[in-house]
py3Dmol code that shows the C-alpha trace and the ligand (Angstrom):
import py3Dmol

protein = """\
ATOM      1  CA  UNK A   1      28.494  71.031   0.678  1.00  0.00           C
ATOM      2  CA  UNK A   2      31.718  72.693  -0.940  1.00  0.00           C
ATOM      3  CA  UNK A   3      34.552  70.621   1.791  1.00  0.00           C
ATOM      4  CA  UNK A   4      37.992  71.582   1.932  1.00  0.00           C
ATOM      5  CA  UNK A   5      39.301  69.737  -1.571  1.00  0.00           C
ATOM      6  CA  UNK A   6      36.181  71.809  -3.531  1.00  0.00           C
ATOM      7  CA  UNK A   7      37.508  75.265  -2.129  1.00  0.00           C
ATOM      8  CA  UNK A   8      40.685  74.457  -3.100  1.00  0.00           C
ATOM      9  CA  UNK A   9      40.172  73.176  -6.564  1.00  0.00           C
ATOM     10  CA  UNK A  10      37.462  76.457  -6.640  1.00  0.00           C
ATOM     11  CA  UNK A  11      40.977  79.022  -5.526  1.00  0.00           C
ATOM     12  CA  UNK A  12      43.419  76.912  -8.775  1.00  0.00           C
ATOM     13  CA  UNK A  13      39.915  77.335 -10.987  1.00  0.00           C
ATOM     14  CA  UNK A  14      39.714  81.154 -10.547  1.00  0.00           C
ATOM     15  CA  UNK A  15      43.275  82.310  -9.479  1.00  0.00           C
ATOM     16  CA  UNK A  16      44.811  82.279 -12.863  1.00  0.00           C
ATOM     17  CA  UNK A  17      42.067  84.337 -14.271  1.00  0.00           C
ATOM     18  CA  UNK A  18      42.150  87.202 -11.961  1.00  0.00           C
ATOM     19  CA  UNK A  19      45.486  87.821 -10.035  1.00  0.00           C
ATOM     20  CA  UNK A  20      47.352  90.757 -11.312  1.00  0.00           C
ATOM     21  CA  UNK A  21      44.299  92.866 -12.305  1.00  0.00           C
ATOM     22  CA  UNK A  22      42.555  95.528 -10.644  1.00  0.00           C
ATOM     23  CA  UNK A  23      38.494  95.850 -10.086  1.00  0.00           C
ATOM     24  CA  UNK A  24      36.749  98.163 -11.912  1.00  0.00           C
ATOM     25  CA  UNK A  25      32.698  97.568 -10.791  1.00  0.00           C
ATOM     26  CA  UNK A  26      31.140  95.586  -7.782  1.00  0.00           C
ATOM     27  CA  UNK A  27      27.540  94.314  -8.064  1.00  0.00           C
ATOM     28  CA  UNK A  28      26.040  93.372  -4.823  1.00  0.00           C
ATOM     29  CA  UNK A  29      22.566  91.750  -5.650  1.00  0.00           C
ATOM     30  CA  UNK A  30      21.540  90.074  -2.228  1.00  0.00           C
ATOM     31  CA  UNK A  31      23.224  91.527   0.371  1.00  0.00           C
ATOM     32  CA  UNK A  32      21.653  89.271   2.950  1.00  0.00           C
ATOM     33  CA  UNK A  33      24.152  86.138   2.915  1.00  0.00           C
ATOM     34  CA  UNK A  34      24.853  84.376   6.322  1.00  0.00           C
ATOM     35  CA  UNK A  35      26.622  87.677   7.662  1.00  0.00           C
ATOM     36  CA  UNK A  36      25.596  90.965   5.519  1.00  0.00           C
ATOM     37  CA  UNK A  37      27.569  91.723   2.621  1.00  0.00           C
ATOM     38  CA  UNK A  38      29.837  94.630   3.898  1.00  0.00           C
ATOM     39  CA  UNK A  39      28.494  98.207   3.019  1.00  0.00           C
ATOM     40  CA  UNK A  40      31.873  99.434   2.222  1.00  0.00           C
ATOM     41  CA  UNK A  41      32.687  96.874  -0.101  1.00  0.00           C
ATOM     42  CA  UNK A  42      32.134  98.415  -3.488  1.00  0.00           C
ATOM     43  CA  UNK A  43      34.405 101.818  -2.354  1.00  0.00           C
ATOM     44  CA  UNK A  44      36.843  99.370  -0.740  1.00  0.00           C
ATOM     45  CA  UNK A  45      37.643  97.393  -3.748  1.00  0.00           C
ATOM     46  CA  UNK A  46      36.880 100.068  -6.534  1.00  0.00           C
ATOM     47  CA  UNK A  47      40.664 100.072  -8.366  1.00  0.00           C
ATOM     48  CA  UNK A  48      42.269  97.405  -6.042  1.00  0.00           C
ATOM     49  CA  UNK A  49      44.928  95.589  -7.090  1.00  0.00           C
ATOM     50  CA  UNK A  50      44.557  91.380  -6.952  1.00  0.00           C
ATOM     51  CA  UNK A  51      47.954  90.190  -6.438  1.00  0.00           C
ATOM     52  CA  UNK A  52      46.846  86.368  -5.169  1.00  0.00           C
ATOM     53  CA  UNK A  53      44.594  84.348  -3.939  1.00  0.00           C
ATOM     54  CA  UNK A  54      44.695  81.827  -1.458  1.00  0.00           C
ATOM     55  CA  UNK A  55      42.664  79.527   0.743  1.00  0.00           C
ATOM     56  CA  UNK A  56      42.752  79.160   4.644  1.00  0.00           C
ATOM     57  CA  UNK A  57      40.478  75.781   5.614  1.00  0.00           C
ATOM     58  CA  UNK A  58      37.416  76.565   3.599  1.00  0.00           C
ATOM     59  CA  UNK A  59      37.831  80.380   3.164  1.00  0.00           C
ATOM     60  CA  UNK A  60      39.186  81.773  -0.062  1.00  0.00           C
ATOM     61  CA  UNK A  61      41.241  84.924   0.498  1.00  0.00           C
ATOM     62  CA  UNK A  62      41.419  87.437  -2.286  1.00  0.00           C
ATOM     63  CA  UNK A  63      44.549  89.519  -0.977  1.00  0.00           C
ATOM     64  CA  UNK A  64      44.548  92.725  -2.423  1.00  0.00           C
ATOM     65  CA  UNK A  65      47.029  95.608  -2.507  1.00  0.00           C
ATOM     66  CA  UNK A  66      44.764  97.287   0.177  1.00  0.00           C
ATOM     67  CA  UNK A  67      42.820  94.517   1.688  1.00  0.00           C
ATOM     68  CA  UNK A  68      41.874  90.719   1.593  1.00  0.00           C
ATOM     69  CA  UNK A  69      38.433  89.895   1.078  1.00  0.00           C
ATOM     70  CA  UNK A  70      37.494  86.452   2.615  1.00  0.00           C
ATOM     71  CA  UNK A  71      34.505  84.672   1.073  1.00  0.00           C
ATOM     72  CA  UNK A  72      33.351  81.211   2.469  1.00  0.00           C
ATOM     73  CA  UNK A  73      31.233  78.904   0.189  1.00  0.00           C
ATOM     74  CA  UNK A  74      28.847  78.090   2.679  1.00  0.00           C
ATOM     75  CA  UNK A  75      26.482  74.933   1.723  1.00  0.00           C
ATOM     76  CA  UNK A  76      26.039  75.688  -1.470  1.00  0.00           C
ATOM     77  CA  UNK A  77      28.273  78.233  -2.887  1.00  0.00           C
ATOM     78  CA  UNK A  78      30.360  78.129  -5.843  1.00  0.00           C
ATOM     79  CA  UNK A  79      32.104  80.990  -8.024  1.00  0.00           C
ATOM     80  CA  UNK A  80      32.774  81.770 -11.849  1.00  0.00           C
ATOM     81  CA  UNK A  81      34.665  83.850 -13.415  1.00  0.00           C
ATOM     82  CA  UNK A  82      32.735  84.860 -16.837  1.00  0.00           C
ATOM     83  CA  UNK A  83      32.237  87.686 -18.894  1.00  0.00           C
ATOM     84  CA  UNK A  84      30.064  90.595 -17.367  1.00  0.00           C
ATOM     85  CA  UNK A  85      27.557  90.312 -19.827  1.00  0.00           C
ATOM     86  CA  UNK A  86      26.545  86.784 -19.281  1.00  0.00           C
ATOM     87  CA  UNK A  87      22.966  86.654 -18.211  1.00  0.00           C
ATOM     88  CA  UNK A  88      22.711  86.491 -14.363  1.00  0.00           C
ATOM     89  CA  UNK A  89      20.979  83.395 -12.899  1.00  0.00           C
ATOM     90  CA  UNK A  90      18.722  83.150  -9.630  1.00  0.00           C
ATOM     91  CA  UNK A  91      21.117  82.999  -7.091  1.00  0.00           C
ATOM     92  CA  UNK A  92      23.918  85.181  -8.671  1.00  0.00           C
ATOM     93  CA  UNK A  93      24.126  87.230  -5.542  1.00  0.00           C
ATOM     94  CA  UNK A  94      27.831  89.125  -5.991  1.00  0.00           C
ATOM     95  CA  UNK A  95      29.999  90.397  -8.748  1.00  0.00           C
ATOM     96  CA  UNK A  96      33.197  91.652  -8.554  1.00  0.00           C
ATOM     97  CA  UNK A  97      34.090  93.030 -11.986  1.00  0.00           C
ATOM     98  CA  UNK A  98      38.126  92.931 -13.124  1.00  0.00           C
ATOM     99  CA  UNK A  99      39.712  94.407 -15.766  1.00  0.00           C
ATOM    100  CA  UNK A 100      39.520  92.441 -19.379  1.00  0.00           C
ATOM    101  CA  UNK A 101      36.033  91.564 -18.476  1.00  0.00           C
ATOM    102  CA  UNK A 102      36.812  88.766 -16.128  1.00  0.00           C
ATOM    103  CA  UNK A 103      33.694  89.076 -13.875  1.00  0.00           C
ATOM    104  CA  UNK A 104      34.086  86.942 -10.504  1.00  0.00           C
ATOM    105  CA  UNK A 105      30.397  86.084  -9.998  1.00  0.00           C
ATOM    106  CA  UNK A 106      29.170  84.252  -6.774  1.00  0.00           C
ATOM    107  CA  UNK A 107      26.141  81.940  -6.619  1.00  0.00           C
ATOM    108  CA  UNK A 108      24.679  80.598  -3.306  1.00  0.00           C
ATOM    109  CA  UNK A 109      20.779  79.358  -3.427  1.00  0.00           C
ATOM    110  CA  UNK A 110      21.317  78.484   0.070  1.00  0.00           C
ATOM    111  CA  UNK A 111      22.614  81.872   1.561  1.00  0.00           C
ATOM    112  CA  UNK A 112      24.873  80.308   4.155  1.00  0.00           C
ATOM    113  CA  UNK A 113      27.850  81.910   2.171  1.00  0.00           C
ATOM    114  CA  UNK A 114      29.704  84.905   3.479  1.00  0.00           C
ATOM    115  CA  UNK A 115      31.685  87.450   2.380  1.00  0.00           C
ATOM    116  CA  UNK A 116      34.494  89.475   4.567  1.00  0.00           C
ATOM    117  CA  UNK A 117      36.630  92.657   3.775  1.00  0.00           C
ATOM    118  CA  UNK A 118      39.496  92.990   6.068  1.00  0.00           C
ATOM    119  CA  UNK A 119      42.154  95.977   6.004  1.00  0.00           C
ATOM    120  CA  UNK A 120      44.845  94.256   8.597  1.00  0.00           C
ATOM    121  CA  UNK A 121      46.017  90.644   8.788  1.00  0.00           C
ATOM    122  CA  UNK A 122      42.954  87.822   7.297  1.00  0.00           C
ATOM    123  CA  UNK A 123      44.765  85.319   9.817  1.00  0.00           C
ATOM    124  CA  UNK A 124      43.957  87.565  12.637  1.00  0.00           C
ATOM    125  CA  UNK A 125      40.004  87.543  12.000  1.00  0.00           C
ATOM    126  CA  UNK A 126      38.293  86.114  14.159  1.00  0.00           C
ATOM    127  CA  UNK A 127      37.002  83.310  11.805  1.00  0.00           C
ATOM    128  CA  UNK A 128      40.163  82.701  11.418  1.00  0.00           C
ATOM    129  CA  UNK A 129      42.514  83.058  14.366  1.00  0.00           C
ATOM    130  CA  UNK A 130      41.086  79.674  16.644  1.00  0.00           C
ATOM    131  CA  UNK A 131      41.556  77.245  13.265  1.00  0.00           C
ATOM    132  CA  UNK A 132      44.550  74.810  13.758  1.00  0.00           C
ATOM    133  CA  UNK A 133      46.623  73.896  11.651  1.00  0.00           C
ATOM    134  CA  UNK A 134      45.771  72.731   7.106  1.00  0.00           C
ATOM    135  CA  UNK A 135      46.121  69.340   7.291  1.00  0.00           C
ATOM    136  CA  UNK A 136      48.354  69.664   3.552  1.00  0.00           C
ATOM    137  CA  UNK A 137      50.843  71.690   5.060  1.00  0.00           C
ATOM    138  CA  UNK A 138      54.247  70.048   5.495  1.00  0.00           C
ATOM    139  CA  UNK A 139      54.403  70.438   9.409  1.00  0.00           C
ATOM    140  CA  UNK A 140      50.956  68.625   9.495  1.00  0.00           C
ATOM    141  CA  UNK A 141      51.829  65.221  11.007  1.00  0.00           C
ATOM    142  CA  UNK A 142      50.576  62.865  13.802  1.00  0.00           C
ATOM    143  CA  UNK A 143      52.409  63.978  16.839  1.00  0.00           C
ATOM    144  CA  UNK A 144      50.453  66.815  16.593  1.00  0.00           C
ATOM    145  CA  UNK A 145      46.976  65.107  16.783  1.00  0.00           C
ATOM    146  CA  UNK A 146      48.746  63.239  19.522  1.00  0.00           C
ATOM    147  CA  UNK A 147      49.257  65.324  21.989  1.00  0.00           C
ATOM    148  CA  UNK A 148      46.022  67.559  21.420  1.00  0.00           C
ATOM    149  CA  UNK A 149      44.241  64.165  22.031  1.00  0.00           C
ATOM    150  CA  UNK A 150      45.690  63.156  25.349  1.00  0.00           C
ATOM    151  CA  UNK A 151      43.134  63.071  28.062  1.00  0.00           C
ATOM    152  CA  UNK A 152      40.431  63.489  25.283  1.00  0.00           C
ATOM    153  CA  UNK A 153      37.675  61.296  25.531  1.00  0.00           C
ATOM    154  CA  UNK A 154      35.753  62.350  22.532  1.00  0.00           C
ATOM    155  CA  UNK A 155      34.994  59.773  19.865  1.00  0.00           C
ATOM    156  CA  UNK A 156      38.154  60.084  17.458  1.00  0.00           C
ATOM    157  CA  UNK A 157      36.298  60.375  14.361  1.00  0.00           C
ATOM    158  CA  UNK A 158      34.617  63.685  16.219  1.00  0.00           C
ATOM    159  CA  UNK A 159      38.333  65.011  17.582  1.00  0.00           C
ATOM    160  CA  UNK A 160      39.317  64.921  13.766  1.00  0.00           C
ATOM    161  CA  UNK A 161      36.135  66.908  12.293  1.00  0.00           C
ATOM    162  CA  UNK A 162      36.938  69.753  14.980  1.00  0.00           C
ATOM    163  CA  UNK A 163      38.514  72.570  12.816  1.00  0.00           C
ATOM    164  CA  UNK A 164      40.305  73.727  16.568  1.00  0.00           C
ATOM    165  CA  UNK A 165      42.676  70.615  16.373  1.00  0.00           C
ATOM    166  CA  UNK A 166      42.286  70.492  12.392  1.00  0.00           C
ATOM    167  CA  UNK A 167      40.725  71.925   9.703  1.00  0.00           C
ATOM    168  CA  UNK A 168      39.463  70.722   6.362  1.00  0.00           C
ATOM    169  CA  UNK A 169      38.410  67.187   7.660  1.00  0.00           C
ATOM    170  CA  UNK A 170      34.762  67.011   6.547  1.00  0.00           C
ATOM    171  CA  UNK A 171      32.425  64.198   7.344  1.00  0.00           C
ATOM    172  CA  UNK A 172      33.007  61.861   4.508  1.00  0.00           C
ATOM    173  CA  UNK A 173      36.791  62.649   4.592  1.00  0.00           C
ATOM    174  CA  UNK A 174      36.912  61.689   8.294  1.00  0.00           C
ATOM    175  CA  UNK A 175      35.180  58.063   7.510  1.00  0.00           C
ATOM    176  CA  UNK A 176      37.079  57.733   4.853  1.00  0.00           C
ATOM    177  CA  UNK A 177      40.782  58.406   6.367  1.00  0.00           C
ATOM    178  CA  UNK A 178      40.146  56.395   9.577  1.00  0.00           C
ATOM    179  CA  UNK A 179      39.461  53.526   7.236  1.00  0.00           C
ATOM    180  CA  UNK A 180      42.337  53.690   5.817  1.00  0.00           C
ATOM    181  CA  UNK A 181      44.388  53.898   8.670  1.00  0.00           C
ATOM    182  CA  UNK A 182      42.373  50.975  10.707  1.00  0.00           C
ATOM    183  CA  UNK A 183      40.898  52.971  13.455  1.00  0.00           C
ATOM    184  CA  UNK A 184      37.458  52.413  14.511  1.00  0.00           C
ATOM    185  CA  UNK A 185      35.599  56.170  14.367  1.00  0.00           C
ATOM    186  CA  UNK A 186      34.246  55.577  17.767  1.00  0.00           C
ATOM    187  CA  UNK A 187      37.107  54.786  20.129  1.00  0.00           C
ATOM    188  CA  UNK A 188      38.009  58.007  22.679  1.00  0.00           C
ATOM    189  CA  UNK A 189      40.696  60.403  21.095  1.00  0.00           C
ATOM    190  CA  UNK A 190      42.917  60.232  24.066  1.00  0.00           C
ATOM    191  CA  UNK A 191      43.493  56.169  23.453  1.00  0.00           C
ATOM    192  CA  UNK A 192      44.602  56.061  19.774  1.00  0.00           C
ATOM    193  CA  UNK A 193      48.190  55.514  19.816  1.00  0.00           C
ATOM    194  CA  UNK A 194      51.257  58.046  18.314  1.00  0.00           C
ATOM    195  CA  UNK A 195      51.314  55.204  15.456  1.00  0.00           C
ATOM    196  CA  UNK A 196      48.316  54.950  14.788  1.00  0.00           C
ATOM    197  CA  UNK A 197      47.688  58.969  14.675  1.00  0.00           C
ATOM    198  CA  UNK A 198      50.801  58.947  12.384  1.00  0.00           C
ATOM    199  CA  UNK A 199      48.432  56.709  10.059  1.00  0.00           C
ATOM    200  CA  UNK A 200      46.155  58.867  10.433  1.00  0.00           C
ATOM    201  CA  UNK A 201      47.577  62.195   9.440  1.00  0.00           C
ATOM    202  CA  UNK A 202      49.065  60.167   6.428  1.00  0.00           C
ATOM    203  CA  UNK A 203      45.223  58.863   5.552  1.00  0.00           C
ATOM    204  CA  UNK A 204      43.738  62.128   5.572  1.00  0.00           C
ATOM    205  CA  UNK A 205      46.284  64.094   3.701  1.00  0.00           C
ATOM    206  CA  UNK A 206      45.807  61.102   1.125  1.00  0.00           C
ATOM    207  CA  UNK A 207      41.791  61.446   0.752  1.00  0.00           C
ATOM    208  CA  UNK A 208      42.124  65.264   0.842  1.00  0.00           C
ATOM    209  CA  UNK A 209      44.722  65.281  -1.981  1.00  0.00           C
ATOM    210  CA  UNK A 210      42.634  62.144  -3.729  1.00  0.00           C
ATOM    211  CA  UNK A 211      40.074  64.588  -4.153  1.00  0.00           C
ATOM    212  CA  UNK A 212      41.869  67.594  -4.920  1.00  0.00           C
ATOM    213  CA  UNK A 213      43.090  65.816  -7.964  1.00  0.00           C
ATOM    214  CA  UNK A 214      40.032  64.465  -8.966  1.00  0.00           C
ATOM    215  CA  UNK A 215      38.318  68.127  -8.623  1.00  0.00           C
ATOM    216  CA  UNK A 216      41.340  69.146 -11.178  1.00  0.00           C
ATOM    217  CA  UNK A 217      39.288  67.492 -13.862  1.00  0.00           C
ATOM    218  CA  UNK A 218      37.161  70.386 -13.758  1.00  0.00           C
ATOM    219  CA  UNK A 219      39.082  73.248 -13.286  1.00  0.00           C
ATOM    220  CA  UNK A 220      38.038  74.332 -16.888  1.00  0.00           C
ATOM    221  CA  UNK A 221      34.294  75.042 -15.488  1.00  0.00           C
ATOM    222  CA  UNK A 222      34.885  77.540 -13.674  1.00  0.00           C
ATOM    223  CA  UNK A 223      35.321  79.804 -16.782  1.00  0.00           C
ATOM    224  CA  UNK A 224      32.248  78.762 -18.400  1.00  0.00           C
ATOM    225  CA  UNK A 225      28.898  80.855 -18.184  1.00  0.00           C
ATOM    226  CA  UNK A 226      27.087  76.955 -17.209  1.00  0.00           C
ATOM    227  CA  UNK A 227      30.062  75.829 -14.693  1.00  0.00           C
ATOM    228  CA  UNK A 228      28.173  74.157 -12.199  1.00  0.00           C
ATOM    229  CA  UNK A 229      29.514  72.861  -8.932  1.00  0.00           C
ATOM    230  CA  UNK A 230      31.361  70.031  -8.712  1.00  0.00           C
ATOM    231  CA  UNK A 231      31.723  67.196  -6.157  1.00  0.00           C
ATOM    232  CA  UNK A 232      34.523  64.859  -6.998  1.00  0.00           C
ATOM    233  CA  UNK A 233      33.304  61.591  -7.760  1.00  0.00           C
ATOM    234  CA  UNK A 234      36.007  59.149  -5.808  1.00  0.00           C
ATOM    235  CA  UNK A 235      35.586  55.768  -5.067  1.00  0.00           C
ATOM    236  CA  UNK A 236      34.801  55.950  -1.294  1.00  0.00           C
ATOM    237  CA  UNK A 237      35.630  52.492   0.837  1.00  0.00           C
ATOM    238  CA  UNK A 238      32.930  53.029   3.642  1.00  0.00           C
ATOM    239  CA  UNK A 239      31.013  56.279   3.310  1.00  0.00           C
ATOM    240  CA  UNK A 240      27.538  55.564   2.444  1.00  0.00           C
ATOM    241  CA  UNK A 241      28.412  51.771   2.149  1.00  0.00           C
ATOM    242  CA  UNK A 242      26.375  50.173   5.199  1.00  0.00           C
ATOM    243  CA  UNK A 243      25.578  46.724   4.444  1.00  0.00           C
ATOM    244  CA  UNK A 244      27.722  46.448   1.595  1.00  0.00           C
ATOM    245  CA  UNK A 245      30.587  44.301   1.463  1.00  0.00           C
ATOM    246  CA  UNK A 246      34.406  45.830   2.638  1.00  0.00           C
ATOM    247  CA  UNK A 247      36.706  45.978  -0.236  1.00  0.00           C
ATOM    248  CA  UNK A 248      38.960  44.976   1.473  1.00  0.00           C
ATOM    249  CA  UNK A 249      37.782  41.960   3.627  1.00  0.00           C
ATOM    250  CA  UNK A 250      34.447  41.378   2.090  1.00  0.00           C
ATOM    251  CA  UNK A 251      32.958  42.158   6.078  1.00  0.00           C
ATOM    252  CA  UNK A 252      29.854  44.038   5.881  1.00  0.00           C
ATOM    253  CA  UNK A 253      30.395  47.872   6.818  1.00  0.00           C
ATOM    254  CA  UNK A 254      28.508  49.314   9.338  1.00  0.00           C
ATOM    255  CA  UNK A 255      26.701  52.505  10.021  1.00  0.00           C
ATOM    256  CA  UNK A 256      26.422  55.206  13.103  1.00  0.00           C
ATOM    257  CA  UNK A 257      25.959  58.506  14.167  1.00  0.00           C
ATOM    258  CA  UNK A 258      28.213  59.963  15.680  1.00  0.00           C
ATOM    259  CA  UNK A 259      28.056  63.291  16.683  1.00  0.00           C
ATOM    260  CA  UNK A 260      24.797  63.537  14.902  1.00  0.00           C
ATOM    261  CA  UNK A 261      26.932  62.748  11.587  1.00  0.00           C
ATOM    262  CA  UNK A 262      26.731  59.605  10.050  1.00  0.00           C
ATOM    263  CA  UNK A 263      29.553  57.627  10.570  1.00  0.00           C
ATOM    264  CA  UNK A 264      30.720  54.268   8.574  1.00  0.00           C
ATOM    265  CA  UNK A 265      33.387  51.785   9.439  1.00  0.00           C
ATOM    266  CA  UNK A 266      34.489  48.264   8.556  1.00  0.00           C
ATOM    267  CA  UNK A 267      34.303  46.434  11.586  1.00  0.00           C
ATOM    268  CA  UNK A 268      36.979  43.936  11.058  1.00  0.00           C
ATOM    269  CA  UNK A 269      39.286  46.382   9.407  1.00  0.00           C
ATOM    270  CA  UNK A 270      39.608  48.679  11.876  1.00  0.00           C
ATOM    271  CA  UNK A 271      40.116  48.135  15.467  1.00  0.00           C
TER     272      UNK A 271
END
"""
ligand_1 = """\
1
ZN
Zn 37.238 45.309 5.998
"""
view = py3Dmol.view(width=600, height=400)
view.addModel(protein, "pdb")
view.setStyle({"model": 0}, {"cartoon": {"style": "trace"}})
view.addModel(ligand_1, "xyz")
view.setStyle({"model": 1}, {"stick": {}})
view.zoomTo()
view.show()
């Protein structure tokens, strides 16, 4: 599933190739995504103007000199941008055609991919509005994760993965930062300490940005007519590590679900 580093390396991959140029065609193949594919779409974009695109959590938003079309990757999504010609593929379910033949084509086998058009503010709709704050932005920091935990006495490892409090903190992500900053995923929100949430925010800006620069290995693919989707291969400390040794203290990690997620932690490295 496309997490927050993936969208982002997916907005650097096409942005270059498509902001400053207007669309001439759109080619709706399967309108039936998660949410329909709006009606108005092809009208609504025919001559508009890209000027930039940008991400918000996982949705991409193509901000246009009339509109901003959000499109979320779903499960399985991922996007090209190709010539128009190029054979489509099962699965090729949109294209948005731009001048110089840079065709923005979106697969999803899965269907749980969506695609918005909005004509006022993208921040003010309604997927949007309730998300709190990207955990890369500079006013992202511990004291924030803090105070929305006080009282809380969800396990902390669930508090994170809520998009309400953050967003962007996927499953793996969230095993992997509380590693790092030596929190066991289970204990309640409302009892980790300002410290050790200012570890925290620290650790997950660090796997996020881990992967985002891992995912820049393949920024080329997504202007190639086989680009498949990537998933940045990191080394990972716990996730999917039970019963193998800690690299750190050579303790075995542990598994558990949490939240009906699977969870992983060292249980002598964090406490
Ligand atoms: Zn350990």
């Amino acid at each position: 599933m496309p997490e927050l580093p993936e969208v982002e390396t997916t907005r650097r991959g096409v942005a270059p190739h498509l902001e400053g140029r207007s669309v001439e065609a759109v080619i709706v193949r399967q309108p039936s995504l998660r949410w329909p594919v709006p009606e108005e779409l092809g009208r609504a974009l025919a001559g508009a103007h890209l000027n930039h695109v940008s991400r918000r959590a996982k949705y991409l938003l193509f901000r246009f000199d009339r509109g901003t079309l959000i499109l979320h990757l779903g499960m399985s999504g991922h996007l090209r941008v190709i010539p128009a010609a190029t054979p489509v593929r099962s699965h090729d379910h949109l294209d948005v055609v731009f001048e110089g033949d840079r065709c923005l084509r979106f697969n999803d086998p899965r269907r749980f991919g969506s695609v918005h058009w909005v004509t006022g503010e993208p921040e003010q709709h309604p997927l949007l509005a309730e998300l709190g704050p990207e955990p890369l932005d500079g006013e992202f920091h511990g004291d924030h994760l803090f105070q929305t935990s006080r009282g809380r006495r969800v396990a902390v490892k669930v508090f994170i993965m809520n998009a309400r409090i953050v967003v962007g903190v996927g499953n793996i992500y969230a095993s992997e930062a509380l590693f790092l900053a030596g929190i066991r995923p289970g204990r309640a929100a409302g009892r980790v300490t300002r410290a050790e949430y200012a570890r925290l925010a620290e650790a997950i800006k660090t796997v996020l940005q881990k992967a985002i620069i891992a995912g820049g290995t393949t920024l080329r693919d997504f202007a190639q007519p086989d680009g498949a989707a990537g998933y940045f291969a990191q080394q990972l400390n716990v996730y999917d590590r039970a019963g193998e040794p800690c690299r750190v203290c050579a303790t075995e990690i542990r598994h558990r679900v949490m939240g009906q997620r699977a969870t992983y932690f060292c249980p002598a490295c964090q406490k």
